[in-house]
C-alpha positions in Angstrom: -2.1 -25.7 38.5 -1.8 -29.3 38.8 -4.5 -30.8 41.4 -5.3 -33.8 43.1 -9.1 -34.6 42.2 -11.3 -33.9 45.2 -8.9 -31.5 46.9 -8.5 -27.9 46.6 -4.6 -28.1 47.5 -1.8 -27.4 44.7 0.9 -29.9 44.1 2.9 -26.9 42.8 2.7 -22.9 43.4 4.4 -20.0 42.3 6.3 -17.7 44.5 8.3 -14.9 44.0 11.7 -15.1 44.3 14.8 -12.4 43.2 17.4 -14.8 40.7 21.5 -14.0 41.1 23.6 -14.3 37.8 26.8 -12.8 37.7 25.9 -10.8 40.6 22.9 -9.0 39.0 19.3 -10.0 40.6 15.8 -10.0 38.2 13.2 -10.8 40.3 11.1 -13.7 39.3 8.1 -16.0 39.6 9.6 -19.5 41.0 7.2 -22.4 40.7 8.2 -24.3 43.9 6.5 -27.9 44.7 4.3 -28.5 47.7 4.6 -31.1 50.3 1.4 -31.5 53.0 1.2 -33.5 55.9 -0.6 -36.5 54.7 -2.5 -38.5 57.3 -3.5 -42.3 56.8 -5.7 -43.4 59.0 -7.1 -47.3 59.1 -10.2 -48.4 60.2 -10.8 -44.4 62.2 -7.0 -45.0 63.8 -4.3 -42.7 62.3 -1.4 -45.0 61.8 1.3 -42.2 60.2 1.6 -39.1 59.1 3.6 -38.5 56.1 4.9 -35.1 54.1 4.2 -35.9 50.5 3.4 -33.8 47.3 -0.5 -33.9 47.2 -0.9 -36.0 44.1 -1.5 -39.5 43.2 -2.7 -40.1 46.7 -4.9 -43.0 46.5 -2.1 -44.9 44.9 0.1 -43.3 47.7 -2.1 -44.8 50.2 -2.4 -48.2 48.7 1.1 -48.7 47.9 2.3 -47.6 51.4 -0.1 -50.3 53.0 1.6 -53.0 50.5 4.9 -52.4 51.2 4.8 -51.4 55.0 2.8 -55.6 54.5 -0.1 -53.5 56.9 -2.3 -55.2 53.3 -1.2 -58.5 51.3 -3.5 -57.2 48.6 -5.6 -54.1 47.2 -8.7 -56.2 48.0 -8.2 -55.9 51.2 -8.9 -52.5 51.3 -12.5 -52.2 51.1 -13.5 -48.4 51.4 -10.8 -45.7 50.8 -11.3 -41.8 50.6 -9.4 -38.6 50.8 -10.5 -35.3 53.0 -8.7 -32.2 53.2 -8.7 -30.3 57.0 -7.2 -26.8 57.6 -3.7 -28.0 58.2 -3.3 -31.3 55.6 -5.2 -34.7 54.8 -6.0 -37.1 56.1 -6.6 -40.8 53.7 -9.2 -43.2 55.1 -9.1 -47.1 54.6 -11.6 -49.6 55.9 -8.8 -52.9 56.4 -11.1 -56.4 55.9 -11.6 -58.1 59.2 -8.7 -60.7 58.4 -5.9 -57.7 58.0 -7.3 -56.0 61.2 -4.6 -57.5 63.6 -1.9 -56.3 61.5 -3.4 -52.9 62.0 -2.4 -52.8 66.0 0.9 -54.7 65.3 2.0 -51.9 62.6 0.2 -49.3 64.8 2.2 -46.3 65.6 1.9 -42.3 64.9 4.5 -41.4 62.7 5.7 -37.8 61.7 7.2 -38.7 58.4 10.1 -37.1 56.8 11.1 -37.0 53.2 14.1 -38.2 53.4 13.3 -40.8 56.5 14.7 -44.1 56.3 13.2 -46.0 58.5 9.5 -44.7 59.0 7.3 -47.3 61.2 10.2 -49.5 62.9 10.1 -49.4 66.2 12.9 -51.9 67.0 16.1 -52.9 66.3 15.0 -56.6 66.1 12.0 -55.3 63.9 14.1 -53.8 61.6 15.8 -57.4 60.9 12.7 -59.1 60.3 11.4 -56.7 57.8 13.1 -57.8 54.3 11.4 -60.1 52.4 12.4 -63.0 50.0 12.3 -62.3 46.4 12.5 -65.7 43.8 12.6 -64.4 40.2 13.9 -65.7 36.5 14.0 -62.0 35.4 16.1 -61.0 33.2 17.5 -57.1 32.4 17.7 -57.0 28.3 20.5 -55.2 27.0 20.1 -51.5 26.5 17.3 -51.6 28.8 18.5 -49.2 31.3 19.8 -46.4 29.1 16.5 -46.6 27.4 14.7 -46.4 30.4 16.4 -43.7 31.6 16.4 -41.8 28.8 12.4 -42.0 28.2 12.1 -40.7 31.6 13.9 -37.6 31.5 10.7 -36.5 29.0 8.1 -38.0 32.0 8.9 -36.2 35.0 6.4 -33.2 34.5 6.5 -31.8 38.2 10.0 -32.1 38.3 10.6 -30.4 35.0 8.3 -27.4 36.7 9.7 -27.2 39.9 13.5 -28.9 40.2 12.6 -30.8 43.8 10.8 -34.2 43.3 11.5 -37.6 42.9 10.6 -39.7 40.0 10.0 -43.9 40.4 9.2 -45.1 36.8 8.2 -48.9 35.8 10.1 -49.8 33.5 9.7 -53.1 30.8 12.2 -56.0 30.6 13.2 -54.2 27.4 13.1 -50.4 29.3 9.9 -48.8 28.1 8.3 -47.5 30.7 4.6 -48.0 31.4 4.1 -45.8 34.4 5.9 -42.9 36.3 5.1 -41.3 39.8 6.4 -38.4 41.4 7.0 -36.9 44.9 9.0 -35.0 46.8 10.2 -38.2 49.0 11.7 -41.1 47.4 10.1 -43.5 49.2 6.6 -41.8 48.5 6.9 -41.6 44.9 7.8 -45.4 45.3 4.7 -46.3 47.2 2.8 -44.0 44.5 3.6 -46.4 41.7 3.5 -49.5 43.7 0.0 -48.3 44.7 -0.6 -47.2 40.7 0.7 -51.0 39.7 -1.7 -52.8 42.3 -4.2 -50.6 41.1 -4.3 -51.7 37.4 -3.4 -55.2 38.7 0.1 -55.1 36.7 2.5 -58.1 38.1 5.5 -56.4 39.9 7.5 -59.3 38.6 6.8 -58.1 35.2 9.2 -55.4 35.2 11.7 -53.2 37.4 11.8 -50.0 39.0 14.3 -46.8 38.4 14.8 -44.1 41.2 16.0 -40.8 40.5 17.4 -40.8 43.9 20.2 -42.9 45.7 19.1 -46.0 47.1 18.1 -46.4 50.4 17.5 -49.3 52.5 13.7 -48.4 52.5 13.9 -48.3 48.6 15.1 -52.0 48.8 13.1 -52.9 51.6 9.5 -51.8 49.7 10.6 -53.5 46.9 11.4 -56.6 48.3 8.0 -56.4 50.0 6.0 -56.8 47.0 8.1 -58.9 45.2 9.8 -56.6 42.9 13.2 -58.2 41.5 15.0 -55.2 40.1 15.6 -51.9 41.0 17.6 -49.3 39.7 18.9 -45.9 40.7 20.5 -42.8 39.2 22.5 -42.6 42.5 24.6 -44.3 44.5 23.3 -47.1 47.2 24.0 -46.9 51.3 26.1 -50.3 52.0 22.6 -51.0 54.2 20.5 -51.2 51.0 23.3 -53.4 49.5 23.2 -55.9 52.2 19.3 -56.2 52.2 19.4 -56.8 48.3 21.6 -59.4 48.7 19.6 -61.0 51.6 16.2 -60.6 50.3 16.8 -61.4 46.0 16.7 -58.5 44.8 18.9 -57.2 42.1 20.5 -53.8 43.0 22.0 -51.3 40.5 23.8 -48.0 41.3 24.8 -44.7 39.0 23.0 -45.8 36.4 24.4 -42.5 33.8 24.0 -43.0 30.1 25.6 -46.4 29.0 27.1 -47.2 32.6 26.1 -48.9 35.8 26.9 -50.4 38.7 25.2 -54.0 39.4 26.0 -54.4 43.6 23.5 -57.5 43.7 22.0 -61.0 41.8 24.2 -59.5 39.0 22.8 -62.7 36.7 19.2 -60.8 36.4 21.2 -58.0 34.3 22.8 -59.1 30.9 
């Protein structure tokens, strides 16, 4: 079973389960993936609770405070640690004194969806203020994205065992990928490998991002936050995530399948 260190919950179980071909059942041992109510709480307040696969969750945690812009940078978290309870867990951060007034203006208690798109905002004028500006001379080489995509059909171990989690990978200029991160929300697998990047103190204009999901306004939105330039997804884009690319720099690309792809954004970044 594959474990986050520390806790005694499964990312993945088996179950049994009765399979249907041609109208003849065999019963079976399914191996489903778990999602748990994961808690983050800053500085003893509980800020939102999200349902996430219980893996990666320290670079959950991290990445979540850099894109919801609760943490400029990792530093400013100065004491982080994970505890199960009976019905989830809960992920404690100690915010440095300078991020502690972001705390109450972000503060809210969230029941998080997998597929939510707009966890946290509180406002319709809120939601226009969150996009950030992103300034980059990246450039997309050419074949990157079939690489990429390619590479990461052979990375996505959970989803491989279970058939119900998102993948975000980091992909190279050239599409290797350095780093992947799964979950069974988009958005949480995002904030996983932004966490994971912060974490080994990788630039995020130093490469882009590709979803195995459609992409959401969130998706763009996170991005954005941390200055990512590119992001890429196997499915289509809502016209919301569009318009927030092309407001806020970033460069969006849709159906990426094989050799084609759909650039809606900053279409100069892909060549």
């Amino acid at each position: 079973m594959q474990r986050e260190a520390g806790i005694g919950i499964e990312a993945h179980n088996s179950y049994g389960a009765y399979r249907w071909v041609s109208g003849a059942a065999t019963h079976s041992n399914e191996t489903v993936a778990e999602e748990v109510p994961v808690a983050l709480v800053y500085n003893g307040i509980s800020h939102a609770v999200m349902l996430a696969t219980p893996l990666d969750l320290e670079d959950f945690a991290l990445g979540f405070s850099l894109s919801e812009c609760i943490v400029g940078r990792s530093g400013e978290i100065h004491d982080l640690e994970i505890v199960e309870r009976d019905n989830g867990i809960e992920v404690h951060m100690q915010l440095s004194a300078e991020r502690a007034h972001v705390l109450k203006e972000h503060r809210r208690t969230l029941a998080g969806r997998t597929g939510c798109g707009l966890c946290g905002t509180e406002s319709l004028d809120q939601l226009a203020k969150r996009a950030a500006t992103v300034r980059s001379s990246a450039v997309l080489g050419a074949g990157a994205l079939p690489r990429a995509l390619s590479e990461l059909q052979g990375r996505q171990r959970l989803f491989h065992l279970t058939g119900a989690v998102h993948a975000a990978a980091w992909c190279a200029f050239d599409g290797e990928i350095e780093l992947v991160r799964e979950d069974v929300g988009r958005h949480n697998a995002l904030d996983k490998l932004i966490g994971s990047l912060a974490a080994q103190r990788k630039a995020f204009d130093g490469g882009f991002v590709l979803m195995t999901s459609r992409a959401s306004y969130e998706i763009v939105q996170k991005a954005a936050a941390v200055g990512i330039a590119v992001v890429a997804a196997v499915s289509a884009p809502t016209g919301m995530a569009v318009r927030v690319a092309i407001d806020s720099g970033v460069t969006l690309i849709g159906f990426v399948r094989g050799e084609r792809h759909c650039v809606y954004s900053h279409a100069e970044r892909v060549h």
